[in-house]
C-alpha positions as CSV (number, residue, x, y, z in Angstrom):
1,X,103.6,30.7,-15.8
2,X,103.0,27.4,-16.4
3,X,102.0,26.2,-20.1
4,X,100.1,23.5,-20.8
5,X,101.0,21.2,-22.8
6,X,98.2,19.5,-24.8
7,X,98.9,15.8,-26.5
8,X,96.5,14.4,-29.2
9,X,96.2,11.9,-26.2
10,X,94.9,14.9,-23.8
11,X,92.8,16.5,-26.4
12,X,90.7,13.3,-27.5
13,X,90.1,13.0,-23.6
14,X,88.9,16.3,-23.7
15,X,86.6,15.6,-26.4
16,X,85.6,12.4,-25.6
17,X,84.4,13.8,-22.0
18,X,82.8,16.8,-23.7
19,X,80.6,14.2,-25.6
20,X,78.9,12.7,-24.1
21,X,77.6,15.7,-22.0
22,X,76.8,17.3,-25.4
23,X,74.9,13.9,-25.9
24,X,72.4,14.4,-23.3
25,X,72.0,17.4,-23.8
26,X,70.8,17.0,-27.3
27,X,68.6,14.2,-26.0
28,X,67.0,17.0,-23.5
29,X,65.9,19.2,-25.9
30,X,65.1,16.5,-28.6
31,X,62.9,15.3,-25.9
32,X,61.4,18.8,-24.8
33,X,60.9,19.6,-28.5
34,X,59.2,16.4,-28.8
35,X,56.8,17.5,-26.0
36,X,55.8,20.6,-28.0
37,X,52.8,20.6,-29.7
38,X,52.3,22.3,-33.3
39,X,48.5,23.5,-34.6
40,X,47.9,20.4,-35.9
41,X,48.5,18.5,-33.0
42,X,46.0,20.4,-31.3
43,X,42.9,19.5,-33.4
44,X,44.1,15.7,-32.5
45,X,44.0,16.4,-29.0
46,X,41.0,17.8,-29.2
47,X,39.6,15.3,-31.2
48,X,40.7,12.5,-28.4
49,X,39.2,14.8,-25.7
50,X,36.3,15.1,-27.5
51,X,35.9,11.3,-28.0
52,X,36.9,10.5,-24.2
53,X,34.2,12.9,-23.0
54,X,31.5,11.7,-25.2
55,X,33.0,8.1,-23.8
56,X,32.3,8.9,-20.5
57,X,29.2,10.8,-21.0
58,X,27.6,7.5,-22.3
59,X,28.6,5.4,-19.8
60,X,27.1,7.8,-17.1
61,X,24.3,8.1,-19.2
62,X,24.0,4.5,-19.5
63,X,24.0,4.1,-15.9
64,X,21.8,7.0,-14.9
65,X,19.1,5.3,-17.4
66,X,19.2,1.9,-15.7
67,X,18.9,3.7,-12.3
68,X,15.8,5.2,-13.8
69,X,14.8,2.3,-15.0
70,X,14.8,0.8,-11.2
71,X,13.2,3.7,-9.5
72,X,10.3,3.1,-12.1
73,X,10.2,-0.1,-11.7
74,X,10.0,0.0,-8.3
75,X,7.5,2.6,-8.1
76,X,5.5,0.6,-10.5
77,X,5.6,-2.6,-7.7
78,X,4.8,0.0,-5.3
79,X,1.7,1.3,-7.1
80,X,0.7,-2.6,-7.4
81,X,1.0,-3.1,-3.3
82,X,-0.7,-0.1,-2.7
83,X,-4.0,-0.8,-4.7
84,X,-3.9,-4.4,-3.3
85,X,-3.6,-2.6,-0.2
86,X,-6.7,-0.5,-0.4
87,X,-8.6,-3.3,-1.5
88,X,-7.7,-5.0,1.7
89,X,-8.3,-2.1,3.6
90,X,-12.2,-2.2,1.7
91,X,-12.7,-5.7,2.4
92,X,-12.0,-4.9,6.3
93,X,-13.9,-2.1,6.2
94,X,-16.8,-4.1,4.8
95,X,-16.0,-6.9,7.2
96,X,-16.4,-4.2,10.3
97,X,-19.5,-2.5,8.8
98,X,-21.1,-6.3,9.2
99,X,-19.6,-7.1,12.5
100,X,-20.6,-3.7,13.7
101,X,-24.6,-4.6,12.7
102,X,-24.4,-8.3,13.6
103,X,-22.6,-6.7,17.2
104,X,-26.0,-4.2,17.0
105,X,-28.2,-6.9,16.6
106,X,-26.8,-9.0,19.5
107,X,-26.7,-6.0,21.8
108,X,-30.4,-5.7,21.4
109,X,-31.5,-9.4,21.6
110,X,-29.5,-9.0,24.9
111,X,-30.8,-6.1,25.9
112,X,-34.1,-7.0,25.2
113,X,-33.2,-10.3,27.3
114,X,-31.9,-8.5,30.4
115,X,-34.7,-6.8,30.2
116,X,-37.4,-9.6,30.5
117,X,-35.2,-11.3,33.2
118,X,-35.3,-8.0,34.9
119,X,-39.3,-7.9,34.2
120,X,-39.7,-11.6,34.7
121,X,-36.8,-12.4,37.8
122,X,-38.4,-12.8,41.7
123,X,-36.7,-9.7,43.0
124,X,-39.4,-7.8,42.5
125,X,-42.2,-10.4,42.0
126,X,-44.5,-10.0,45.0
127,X,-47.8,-13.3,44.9
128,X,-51.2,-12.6,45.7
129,X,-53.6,-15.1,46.0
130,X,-57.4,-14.8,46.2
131,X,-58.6,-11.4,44.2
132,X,-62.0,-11.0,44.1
133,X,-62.0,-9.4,40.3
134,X,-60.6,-12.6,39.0
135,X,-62.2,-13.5,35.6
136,X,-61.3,-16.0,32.3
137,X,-60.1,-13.2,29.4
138,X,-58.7,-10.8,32.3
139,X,-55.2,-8.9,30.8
140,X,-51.8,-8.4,32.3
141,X,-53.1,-4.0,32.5
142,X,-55.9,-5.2,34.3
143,X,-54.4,-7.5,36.7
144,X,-52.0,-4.8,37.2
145,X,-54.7,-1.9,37.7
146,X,-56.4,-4.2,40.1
147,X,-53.7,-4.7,42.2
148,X,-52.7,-1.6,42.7
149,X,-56.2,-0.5,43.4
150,X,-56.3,-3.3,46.1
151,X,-53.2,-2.4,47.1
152,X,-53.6,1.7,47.9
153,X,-57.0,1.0,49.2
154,X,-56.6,-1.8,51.6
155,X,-52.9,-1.0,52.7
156,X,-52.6,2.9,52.3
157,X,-49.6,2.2,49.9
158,X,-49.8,4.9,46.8
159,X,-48.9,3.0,44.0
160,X,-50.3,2.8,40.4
161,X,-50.2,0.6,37.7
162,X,-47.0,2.0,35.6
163,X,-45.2,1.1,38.8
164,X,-46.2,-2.5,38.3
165,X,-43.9,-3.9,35.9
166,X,-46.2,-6.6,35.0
167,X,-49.3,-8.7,36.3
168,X,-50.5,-11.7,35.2
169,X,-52.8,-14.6,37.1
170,X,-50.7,-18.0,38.1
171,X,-52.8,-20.9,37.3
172,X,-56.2,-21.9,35.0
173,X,-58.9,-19.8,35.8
174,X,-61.9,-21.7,38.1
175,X,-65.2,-19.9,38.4
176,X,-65.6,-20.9,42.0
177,X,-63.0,-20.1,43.6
């Protein structure tokens, strides 16, 4: 068998090379030892959590507030356009209501003006000249009874005097005639 033969040389290699891995390996667990916590350590963590989360819970609260604050405000300029709205919408309903009668009121001044050119146009107008009931104060019935007398009598037409829309004499009245 072979011996080895060991020098103070070979031996403070050995240590020297032994060292440094006993080194780092102190500086492992120095540094895993450093990671562990102890009681006390936990009431400072907890502590810093504590004050992180009430950090954070401001700062959301803070902003959910002025979000709030928006929507109100907002819903505030809403409410504003909305009652200056429905005071629009009044004054055009007023403003219809008036155009609606003034629109009534016209319809029945033309109406009533149709109606006198329907009564007073020569589509229907017929003239007669030389009545024998002629007299000063005579009235438009009369005229109108008159003729149609004349007329169903003398020309065997049946007509009355509500078929006459009206009948009035052309002319002054002259006793002689």
């Amino acid at each position: 068998m072979t011996e080895i033969i060991t020098t103070k040389e070979n031996e403070t290699k050995q240590n020297n090379t032994e060292s440094p891995s006993i080194e780092k390996r102190l500086d492992e667990i120095c540094a895993k030892l450093s990671n562990v916590l102890t009681k006390s350590d936990t009431d400072i963590i907890k502590n810093i959590i504590k004050e992180s989360l009430e950090g954070h819970k401001e700062q959301l609260l803070g902003s959910v507030v002025k979000q709030i604050e928006i929507l109100e405000s907002n819903m505030f300029d809403q409410a504003k356009e909305l009652a200056s709205l429905k005071q629009q919408l009044s004054a055009k309903d007023q403003e219809i209501n008036i155009l609606k009668q003034s629109n009534q009121s016209k319809n029945q001044t033309y109406e009533a003006g149709i109606n006198d050119l329907e009564q007073y146009g020569r589509r229907n107008s017929i003239r007669i000249s030389g009545l024998s009931f002629d007299s000063e104060n005579q009235t438009s019935i009369q005229v109108a009874e008159h003729t149609a007398k004349m007329m169903s009598h003398h020309l065997n037409v049946h007509l009355e005097y509500k078929d006459i829309d009206i009948g009035h004499r052309l002319g002054k009245y002259t006793k002689q005639k």
